[in-house]
C-alpha positions as CSV (number, residue, x, y, z in Angstrom):
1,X,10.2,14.0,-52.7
2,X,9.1,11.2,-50.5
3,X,8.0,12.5,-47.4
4,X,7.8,11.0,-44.2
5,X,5.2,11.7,-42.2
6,X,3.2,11.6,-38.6
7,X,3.0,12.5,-35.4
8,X,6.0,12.8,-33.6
9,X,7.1,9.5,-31.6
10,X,5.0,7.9,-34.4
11,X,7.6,5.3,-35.7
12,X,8.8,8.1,-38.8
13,X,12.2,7.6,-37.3
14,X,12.3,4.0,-37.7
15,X,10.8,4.3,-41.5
16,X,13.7,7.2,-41.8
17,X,16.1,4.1,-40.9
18,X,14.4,1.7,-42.6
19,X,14.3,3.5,-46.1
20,X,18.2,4.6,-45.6
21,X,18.7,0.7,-45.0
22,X,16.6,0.0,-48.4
23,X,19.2,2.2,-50.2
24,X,17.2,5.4,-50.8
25,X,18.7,8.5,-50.4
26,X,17.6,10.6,-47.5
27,X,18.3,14.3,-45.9
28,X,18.8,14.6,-42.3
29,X,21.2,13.5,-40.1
30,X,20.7,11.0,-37.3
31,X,21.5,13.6,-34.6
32,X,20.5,17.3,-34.8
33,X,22.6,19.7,-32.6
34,X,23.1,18.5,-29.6
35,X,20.6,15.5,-29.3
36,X,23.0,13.3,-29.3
37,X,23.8,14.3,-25.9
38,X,20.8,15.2,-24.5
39,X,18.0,12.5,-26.2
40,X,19.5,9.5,-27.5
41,X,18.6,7.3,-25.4
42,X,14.7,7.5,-27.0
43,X,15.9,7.0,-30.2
44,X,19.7,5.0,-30.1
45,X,19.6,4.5,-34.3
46,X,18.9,8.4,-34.5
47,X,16.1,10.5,-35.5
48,X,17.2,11.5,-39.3
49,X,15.8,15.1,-39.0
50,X,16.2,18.3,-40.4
51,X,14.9,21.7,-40.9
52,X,12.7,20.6,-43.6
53,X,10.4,18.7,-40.8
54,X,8.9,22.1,-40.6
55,X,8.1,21.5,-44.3
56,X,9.6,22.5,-47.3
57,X,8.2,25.7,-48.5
58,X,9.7,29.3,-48.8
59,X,10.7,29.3,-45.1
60,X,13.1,26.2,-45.3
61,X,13.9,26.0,-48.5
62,X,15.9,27.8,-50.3
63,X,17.9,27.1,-46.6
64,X,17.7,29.9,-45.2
65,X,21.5,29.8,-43.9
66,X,23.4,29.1,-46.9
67,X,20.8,29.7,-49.7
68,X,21.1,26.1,-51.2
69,X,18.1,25.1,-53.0
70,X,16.2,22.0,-53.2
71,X,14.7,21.4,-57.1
72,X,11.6,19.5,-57.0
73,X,12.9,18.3,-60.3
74,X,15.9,16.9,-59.2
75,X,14.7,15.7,-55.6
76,X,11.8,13.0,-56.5
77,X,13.7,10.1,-55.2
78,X,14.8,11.5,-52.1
79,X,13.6,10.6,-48.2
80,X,12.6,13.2,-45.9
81,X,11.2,13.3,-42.6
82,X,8.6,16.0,-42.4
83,X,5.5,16.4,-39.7
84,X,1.9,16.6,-39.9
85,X,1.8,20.2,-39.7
86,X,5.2,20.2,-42.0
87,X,3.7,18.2,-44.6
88,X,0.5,20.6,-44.5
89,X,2.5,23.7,-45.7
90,X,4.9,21.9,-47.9
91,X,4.7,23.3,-51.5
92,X,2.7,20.4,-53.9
93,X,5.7,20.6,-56.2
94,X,7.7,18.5,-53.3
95,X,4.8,16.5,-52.5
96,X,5.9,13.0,-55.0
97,X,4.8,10.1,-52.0
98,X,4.0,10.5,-48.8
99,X,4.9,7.1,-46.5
100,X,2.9,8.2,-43.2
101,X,2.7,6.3,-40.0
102,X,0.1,6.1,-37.0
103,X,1.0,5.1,-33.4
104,X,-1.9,5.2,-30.9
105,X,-2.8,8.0,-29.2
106,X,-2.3,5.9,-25.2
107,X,1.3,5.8,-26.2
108,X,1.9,9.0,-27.7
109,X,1.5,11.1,-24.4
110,X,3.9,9.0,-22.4
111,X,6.6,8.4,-25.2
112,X,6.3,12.6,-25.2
113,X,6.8,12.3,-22.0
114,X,10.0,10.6,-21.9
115,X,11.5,12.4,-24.2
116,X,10.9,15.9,-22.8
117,X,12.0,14.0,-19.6
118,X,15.3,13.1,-20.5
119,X,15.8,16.5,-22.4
120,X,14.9,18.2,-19.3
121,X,17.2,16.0,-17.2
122,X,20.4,17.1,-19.8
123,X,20.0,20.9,-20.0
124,X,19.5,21.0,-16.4
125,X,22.9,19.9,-16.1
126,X,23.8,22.6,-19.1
127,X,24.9,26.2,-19.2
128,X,23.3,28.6,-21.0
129,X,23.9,28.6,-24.6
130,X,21.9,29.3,-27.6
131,X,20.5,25.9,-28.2
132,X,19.2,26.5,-24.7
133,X,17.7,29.3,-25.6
134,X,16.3,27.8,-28.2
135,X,14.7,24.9,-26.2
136,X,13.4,28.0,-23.9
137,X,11.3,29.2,-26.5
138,X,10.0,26.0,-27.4
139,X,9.0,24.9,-23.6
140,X,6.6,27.5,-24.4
141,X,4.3,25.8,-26.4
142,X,4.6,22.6,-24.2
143,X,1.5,21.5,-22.7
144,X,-1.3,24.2,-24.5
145,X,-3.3,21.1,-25.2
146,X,-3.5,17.6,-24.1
147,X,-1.6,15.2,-25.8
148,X,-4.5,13.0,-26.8
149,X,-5.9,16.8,-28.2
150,X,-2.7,17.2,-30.2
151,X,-3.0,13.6,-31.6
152,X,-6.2,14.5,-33.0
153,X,-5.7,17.5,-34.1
154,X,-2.6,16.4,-36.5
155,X,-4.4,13.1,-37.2
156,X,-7.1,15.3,-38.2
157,X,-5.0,18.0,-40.3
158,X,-3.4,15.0,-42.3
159,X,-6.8,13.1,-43.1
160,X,-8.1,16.7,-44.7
161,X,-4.3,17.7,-46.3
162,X,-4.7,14.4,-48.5
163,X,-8.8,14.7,-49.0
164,X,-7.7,18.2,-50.0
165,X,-4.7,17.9,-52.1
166,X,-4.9,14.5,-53.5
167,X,-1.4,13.4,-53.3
168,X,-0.3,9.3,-53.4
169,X,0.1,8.6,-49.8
170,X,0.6,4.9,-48.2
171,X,-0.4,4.8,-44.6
172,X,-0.1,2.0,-41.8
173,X,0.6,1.9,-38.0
174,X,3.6,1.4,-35.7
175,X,2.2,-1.8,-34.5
176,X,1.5,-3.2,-38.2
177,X,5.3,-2.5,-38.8
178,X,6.3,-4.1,-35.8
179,X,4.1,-6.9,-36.4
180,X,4.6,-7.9,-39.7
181,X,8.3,-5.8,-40.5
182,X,8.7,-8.1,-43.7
183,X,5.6,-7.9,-45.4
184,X,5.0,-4.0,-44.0
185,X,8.0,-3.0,-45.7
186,X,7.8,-5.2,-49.0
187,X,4.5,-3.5,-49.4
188,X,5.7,-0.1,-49.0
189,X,9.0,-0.6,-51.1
190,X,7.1,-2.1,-54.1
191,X,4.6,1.2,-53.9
192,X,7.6,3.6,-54.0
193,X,9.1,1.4,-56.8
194,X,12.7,0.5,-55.3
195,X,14.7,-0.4,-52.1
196,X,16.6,-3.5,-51.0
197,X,13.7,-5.4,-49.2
198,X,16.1,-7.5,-47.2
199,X,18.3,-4.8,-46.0
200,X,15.5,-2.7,-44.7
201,X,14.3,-5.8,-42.8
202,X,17.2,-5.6,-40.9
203,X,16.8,-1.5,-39.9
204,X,13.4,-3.0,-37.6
205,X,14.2,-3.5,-34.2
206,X,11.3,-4.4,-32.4
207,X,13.1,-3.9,-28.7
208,X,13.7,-0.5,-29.2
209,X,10.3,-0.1,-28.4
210,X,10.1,1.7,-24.8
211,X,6.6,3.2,-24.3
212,X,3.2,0.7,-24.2
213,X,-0.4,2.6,-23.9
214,X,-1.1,4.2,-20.6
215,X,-4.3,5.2,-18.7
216,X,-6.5,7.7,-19.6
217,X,-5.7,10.7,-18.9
218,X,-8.4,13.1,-16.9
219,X,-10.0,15.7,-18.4
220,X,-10.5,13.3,-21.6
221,X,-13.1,13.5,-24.2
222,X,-15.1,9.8,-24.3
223,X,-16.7,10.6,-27.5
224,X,-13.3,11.4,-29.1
225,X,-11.1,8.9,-27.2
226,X,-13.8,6.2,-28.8
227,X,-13.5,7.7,-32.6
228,X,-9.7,7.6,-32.1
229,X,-9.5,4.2,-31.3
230,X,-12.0,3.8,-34.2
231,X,-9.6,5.9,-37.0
232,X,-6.3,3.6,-35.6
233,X,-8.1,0.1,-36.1
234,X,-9.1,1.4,-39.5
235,X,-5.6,2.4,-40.4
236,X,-4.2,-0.9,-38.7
237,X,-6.5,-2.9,-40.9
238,X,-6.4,-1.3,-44.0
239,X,-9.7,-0.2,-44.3
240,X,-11.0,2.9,-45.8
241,X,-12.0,5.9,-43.9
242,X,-15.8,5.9,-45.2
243,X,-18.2,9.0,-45.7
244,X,-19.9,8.6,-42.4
245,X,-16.1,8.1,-40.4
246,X,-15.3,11.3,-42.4
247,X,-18.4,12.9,-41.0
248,X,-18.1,12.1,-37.8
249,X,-14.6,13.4,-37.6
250,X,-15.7,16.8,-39.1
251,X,-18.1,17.0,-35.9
252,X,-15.2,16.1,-33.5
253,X,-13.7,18.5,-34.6
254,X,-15.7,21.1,-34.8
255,X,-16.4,20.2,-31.1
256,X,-12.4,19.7,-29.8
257,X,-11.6,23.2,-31.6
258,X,-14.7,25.0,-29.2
259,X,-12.8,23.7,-26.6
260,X,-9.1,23.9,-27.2
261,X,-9.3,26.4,-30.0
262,X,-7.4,25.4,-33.4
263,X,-3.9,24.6,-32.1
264,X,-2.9,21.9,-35.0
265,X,-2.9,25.3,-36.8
266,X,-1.0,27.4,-34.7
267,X,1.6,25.2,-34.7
268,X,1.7,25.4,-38.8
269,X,3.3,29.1,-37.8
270,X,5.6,27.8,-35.4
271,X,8.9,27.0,-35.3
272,X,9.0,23.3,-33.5
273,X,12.6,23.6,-32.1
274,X,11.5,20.2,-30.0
275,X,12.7,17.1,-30.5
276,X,10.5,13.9,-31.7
C-alpha cells in the first residue's frame, strides 16, 4: 500500500486529495459518520479517512464488521491515509511507500484547536447518540499532553519507525507543498511511478489554508521548541537528518518522556475516534 502519513492537521488530507486527483486509487471516504455535519468547515474537500488510520494490522483488517480482507498482494497500488502512531503498528507486508507530510509544530496546536472547536460547537447542539458516545470517550484523551509534546512525540515515533523498519518513504512539509504545488507533486508522482501530474495540480488549494503559527505556548520546553524548528527546516529543505540531529533527538526524548511519560505510545493502544 501507499500510505499516507503525519500528524493530524498535517496537510495528509490534501495529499489524500491530491493523489485521488492524480488518478490513484484510494480507501476512505471524504466524510466519516457524521463529520460532514459537524467538521467540514476545516476540511471543505474532505478528509478521506477510514478505520485503517489506526493502521492496518489485525485490529482493522480483516474489518472487523464485515470480515473483508485487504491482501497486501493485491493492494500495492492503493492510497491510504494512516497516522503516525497508525503507520507504527501497521504490518510491514502493507508497508510498499509511505508519502509523509510535516506542518510546524506553532500551527498544529491552533489548527487542533479549531477543529475540536467546531466539533464541540455541533454536538452541543446534538442529542445523545452513539457517535456521541463515541466522541465522549475520545474527549478523554484530549489535552494529556501539550500539543507541541504530542508533535514531538509522533515526529519522534515516525523518525525511529523508518530508522527501524527501513521502508521507502518520501517526506516534505505543508509549506513546501503549498509553495511549490507543481514541482512538490511532480516529485512525489515520479517516486511512486504514476499519477496525472496536471490533474493533481489542480486538487492544491492554497486558500484553504486557515491556521498560521501562533505564540508559544506556556509551560514550553526552549530546548525542544529550538530542535523542532531545527527537524522542520531540515525536512523543508531536504536535508538529511544527520548522526548528531539523531542524537540529539534521542536525548529530547529521553528528557520529554521524564516529563510527560511515553504518550506517543499510549496512543498506539487507543482507539483515536477524533477527527483530523
Amino acid at each position: 500500500m501507499i500510505l499516507v502519513t503525519g500528524t493530524k492537521r498535517s496537510g495528509t488530507s490534501m495529499w489524500m486529495q491530491i493523489l485521488k486527483a492524480a488518478g490513484l486509487p484510494i480507501i476512505g471516504e471524504p466524510f466519516v459518520g457524521v463529520w460532514e455535519s459537524s467538521i467540514k468547515e476545516a476540511n471543505p474537500r474532505g478528509f478521506f479517512e477510514s478505520r485503517l488510520r489506526q493502521g492496518v494490522f489485525y485490529g482493522t483488517n480483516p474489518n472487523p464488521e464485515t470480515g473483508a480482507w485487504l491482501d497486501p498482494r493485491t493492494t500495492r497500488s492503493h492510497v491510504v491515509k494512516v497516522f503516525i502512531p497508525g503507520l507504527v503498528r501497521t504490518d510491514f507486508a502493507y508497508i510498499d511507500r509511505v508519502v509523509a507530510t510535516m506542518r510546524p509544530w506553532r500551527e498544529y496546536g491552533p489548527s487542533i484547536d479549531r477543529l475540536n472547536a467546531l466539533e464541540d460547537a455541533w454536538f452541543a447542539t446534538q442529542p445523545d447518540s452513539e457517535e456521541k458516545s463515541r466522541r465522549e470517550r475520545a474527549l478523554r484523551h484530549r489535552g494529556r499532553v501539550p500539543a507541541w509534546a504530542e508533535w514531538w512525540f509522533e515526529t519522534y515515533e515516525l523518525v525511529r519507525d523508518v530508522g527501524t523498519r527501513r521502508y521507502p518513504i518520501h517526506l516534505t512539509t505543508y509549506d513546501r507543498l503549498l509553495e511549490t504545488p507543481r514541482e512538490s507533486i511532480r516529485t512525489t508522482l515520479e517516486w511512486l511511478g504514476s499519477g496525472d501530474l496536471e490533474a493533481a495540480v489542480v486538487a492544491v488549494e492554497p486558500t484553504l489554508r486557515t491556521v498560521t503559527q501562533g505564540e508559544d505556548p506556556p509551560g514550553l520546553d526552549l530546548e525542544a521548541a529550538a530542535l523542532m524548528d531545527e527537524i522542520y527546516r531540515v525536512v523543508h529543505n531536504a536535508d538529511e537528518l544527520k548522526p548528531a540531529l539523531l542524537a540529539q533527538m534521542n536525548e529530547t526524548q529521553a528528557r520529554l518522556v521524564q516529563r510527560f511519560g511515553a504518550p506517543s505510545r499510549e496512543r498506539l493502544r487507543e482507539d483515536q475516534d477524533s477527527p483530523a
